[in-house]
Backbone bond lengths (Angstrom), bond angles and torsions (degrees), N, CA, C in turn:
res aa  C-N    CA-C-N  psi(-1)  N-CA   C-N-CA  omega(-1)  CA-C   N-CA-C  phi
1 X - - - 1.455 - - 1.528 110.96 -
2 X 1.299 127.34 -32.61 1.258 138.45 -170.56 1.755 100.97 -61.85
3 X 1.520 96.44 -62.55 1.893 88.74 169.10 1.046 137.19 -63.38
4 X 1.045 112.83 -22.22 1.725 122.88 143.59 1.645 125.43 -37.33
5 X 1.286 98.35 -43.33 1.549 94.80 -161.34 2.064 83.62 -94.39
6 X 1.359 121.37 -46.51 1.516 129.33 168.09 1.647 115.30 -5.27
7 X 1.829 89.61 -74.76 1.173 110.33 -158.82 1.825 102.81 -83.67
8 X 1.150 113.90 -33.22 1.696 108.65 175.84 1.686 114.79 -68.88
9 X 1.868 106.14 -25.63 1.383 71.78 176.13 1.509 110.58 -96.20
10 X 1.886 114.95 -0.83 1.584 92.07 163.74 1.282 139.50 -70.35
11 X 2.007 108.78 -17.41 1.379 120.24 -176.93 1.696 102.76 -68.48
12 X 1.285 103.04 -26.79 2.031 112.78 -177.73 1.669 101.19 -80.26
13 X 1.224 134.24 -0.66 1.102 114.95 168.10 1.867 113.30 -100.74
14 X 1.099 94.48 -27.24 1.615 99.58 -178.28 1.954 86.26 -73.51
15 X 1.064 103.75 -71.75 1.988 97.63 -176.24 1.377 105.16 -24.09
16 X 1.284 130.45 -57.96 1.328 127.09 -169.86 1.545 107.95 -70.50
17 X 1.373 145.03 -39.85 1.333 141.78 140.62 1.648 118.79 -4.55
18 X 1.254 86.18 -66.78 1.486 117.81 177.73 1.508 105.59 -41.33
19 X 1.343 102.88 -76.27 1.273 118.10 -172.88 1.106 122.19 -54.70
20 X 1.316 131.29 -49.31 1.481 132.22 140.09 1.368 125.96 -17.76
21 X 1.272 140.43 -62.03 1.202 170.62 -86.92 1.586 94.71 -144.09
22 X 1.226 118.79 -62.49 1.208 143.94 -165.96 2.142 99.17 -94.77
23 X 0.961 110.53 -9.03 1.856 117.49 -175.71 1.958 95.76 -86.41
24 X 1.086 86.18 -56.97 1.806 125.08 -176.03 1.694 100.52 -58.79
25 X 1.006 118.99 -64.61 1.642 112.74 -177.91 1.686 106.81 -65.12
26 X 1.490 114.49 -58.95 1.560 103.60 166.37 1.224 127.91 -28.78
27 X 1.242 121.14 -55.43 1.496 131.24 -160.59 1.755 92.34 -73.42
28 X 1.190 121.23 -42.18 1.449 118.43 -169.80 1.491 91.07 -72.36
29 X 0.651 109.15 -79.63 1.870 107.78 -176.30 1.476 135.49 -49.07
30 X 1.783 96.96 -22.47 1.745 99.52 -177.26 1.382 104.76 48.87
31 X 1.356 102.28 62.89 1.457 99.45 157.74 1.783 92.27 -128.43
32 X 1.302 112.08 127.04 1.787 129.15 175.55 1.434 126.23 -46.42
33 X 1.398 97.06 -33.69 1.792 108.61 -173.16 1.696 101.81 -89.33
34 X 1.002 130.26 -17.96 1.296 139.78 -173.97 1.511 101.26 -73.15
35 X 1.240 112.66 -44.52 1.328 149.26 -168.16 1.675 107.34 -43.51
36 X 1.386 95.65 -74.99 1.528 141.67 175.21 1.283 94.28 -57.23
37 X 1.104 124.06 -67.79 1.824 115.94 -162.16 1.769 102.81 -60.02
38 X 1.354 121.46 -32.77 1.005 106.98 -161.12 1.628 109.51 -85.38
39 X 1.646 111.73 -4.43 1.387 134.95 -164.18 1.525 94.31 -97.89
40 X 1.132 124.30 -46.59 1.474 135.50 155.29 1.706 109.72 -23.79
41 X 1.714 87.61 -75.18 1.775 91.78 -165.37 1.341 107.76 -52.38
42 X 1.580 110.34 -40.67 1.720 82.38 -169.83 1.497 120.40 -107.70
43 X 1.348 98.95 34.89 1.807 113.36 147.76 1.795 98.35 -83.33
44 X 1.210 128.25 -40.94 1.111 140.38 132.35 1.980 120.71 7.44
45 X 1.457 69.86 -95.38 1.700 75.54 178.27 1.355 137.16 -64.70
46 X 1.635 113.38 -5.95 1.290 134.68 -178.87 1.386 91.99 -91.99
47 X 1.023 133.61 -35.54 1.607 127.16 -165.48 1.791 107.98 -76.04
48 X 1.479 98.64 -20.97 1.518 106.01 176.48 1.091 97.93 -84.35
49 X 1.197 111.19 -90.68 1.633 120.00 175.76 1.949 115.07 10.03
50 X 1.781 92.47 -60.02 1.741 104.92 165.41 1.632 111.79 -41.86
51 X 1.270 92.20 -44.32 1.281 96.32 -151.25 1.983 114.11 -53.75
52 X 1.532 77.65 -61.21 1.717 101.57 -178.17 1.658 97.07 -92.97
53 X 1.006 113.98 66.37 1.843 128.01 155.29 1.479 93.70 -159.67
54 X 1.001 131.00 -52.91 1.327 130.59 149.68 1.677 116.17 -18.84
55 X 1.591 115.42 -67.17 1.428 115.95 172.44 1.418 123.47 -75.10
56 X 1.460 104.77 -8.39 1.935 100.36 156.06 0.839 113.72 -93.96
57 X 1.972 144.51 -16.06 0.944 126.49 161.33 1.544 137.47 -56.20
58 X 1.598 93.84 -36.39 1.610 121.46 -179.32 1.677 98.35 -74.21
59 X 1.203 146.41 -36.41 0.982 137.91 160.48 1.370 145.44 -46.21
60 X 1.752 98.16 -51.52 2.000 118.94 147.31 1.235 99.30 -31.55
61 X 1.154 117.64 -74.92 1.657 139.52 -138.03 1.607 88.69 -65.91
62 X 1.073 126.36 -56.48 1.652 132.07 -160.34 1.342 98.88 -77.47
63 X 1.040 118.44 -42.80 1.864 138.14 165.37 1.611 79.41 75.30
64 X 1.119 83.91 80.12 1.881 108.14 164.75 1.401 112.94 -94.50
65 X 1.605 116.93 81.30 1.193 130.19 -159.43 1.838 101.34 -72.37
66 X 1.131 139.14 -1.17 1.597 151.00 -162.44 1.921 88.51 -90.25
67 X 1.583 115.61 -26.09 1.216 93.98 -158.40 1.886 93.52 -105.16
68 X 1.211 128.26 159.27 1.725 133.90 -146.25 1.621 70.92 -81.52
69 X 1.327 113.02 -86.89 1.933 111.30 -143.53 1.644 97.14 -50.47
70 X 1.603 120.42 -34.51 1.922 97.26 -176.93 1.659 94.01 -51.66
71 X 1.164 130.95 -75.71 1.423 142.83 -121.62 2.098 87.63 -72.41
72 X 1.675 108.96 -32.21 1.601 96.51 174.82 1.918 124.50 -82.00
73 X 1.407 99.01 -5.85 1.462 93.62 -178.48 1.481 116.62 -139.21
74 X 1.593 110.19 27.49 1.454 119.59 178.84 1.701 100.46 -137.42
75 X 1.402 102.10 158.98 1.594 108.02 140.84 1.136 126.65 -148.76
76 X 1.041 118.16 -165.73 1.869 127.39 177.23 1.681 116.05 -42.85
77 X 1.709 89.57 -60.38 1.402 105.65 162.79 1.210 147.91 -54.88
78 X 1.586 109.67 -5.49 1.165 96.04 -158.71 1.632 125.90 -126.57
79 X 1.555 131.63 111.48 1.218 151.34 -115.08 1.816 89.02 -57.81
80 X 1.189 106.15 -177.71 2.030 104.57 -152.24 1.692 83.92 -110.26
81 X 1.314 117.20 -22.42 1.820 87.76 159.39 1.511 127.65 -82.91
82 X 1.918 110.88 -5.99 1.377 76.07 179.64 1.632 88.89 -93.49
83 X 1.048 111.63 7.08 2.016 99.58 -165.97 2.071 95.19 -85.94
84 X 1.147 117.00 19.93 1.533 114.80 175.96 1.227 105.38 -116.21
85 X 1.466 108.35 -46.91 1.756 118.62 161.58 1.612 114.03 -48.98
86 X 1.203 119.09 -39.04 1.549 97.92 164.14 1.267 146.57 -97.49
87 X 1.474 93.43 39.84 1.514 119.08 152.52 1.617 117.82 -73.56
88 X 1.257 105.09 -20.70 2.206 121.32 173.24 1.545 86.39 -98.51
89 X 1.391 131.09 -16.38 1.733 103.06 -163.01 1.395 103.91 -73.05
90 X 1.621 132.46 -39.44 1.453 101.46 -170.98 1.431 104.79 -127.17
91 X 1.196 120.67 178.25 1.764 132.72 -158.95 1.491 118.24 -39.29
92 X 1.889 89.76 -46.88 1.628 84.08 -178.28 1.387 113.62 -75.92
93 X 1.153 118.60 -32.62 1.379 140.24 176.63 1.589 98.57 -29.97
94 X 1.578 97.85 -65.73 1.875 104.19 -158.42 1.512 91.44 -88.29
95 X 0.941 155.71 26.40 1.430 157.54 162.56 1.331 107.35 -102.74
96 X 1.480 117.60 -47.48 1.715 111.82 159.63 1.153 117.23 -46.30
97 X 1.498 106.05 -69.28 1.712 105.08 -165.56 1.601 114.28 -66.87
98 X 1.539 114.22 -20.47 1.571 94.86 -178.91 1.919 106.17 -83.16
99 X 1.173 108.09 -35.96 1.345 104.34 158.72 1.798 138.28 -43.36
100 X 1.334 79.42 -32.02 1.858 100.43 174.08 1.764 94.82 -73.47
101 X 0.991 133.90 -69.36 1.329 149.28 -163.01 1.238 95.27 -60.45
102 X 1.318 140.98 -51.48 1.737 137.44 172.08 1.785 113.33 -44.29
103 X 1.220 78.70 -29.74 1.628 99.75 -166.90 1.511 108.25 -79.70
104 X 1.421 120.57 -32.61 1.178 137.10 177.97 1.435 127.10 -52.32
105 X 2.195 92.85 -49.79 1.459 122.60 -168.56 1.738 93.88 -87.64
106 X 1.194 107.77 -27.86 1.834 88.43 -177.11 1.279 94.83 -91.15
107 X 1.141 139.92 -20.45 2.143 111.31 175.34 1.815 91.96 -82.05
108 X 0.695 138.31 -17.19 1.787 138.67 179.39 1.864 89.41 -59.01
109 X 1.245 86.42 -74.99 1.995 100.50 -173.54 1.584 102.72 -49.53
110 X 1.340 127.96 -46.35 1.924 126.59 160.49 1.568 105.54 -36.42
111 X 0.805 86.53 -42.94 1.796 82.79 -152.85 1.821 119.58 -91.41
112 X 1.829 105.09 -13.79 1.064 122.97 -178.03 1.568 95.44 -81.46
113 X 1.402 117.62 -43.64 1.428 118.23 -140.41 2.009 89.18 -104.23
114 X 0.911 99.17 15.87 2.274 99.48 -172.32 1.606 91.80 -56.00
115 X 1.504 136.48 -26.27 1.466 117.72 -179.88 1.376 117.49 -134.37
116 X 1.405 109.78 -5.98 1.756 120.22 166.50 1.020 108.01 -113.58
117 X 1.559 112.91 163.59 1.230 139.96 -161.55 1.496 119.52 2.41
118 X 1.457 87.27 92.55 2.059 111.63 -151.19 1.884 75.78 -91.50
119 X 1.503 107.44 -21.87 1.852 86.40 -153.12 1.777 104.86 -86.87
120 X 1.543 112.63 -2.21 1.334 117.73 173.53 1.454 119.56 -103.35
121 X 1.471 111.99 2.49 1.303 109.80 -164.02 1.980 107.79 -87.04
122 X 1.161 131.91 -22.18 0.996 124.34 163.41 1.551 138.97 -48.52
């Protein structure tokens, strides 16, 4: 599960590259499909993002002591809400989830804006 969550959020960082990359050339060019793809990816990148916060959650929870951050901010003992809460207890932890949550508000802003204010959405 761990490479699961590894490899989705590295494939979600190149997507978001992407998406950038591809937001930025549209807007210079006004070309529409450019537009879209890059509105795509990061409906995209939220779906990863799920993915691998998803596989640190499932990890807490299993208290998959093999992986470094379970074994530094969980234990045997310790009741299953705070062992979900320390998925925010340490750096990488809260760097996932606030990243997850960024990720949240820009497919929100995709999905609000699919027929208004097309000329700010890049």
């Amino acid at each position: 599960m761990t490479e699961i969550g590894f490899y989705s959020l590295f494939i979600s960082l190149f997507i978001s590259a992407y998406s950038a990359i591809t937001a930025i050339s549209g807007a210079k060019t006004q070309r529409g499909e450019m537009i879209a793809s890059a509105e795509n990816a990061a409906i995209a990148v939220f779906g990863f993002l799920t993915l691998s916060a998803a596989a640190m959650v499932y990890s807490l929870v299993t208290r998959d002591f093999q992986i470094e951050y379970v074994s530094k901010y969980t234990s045997q003992g310790l009741p299953i809400a705070y062992t979900i809460a320390a998925f925010y207890a340490g750096q990488e932890g809260s760097l996932l989830f606030w990243v997850w949550v960024l990720s949240i508000f820009g497919m929100i802003v995709v999905f609000q804006n699919k027929e208004k204010n097309r000329q700010l959405m890049p």
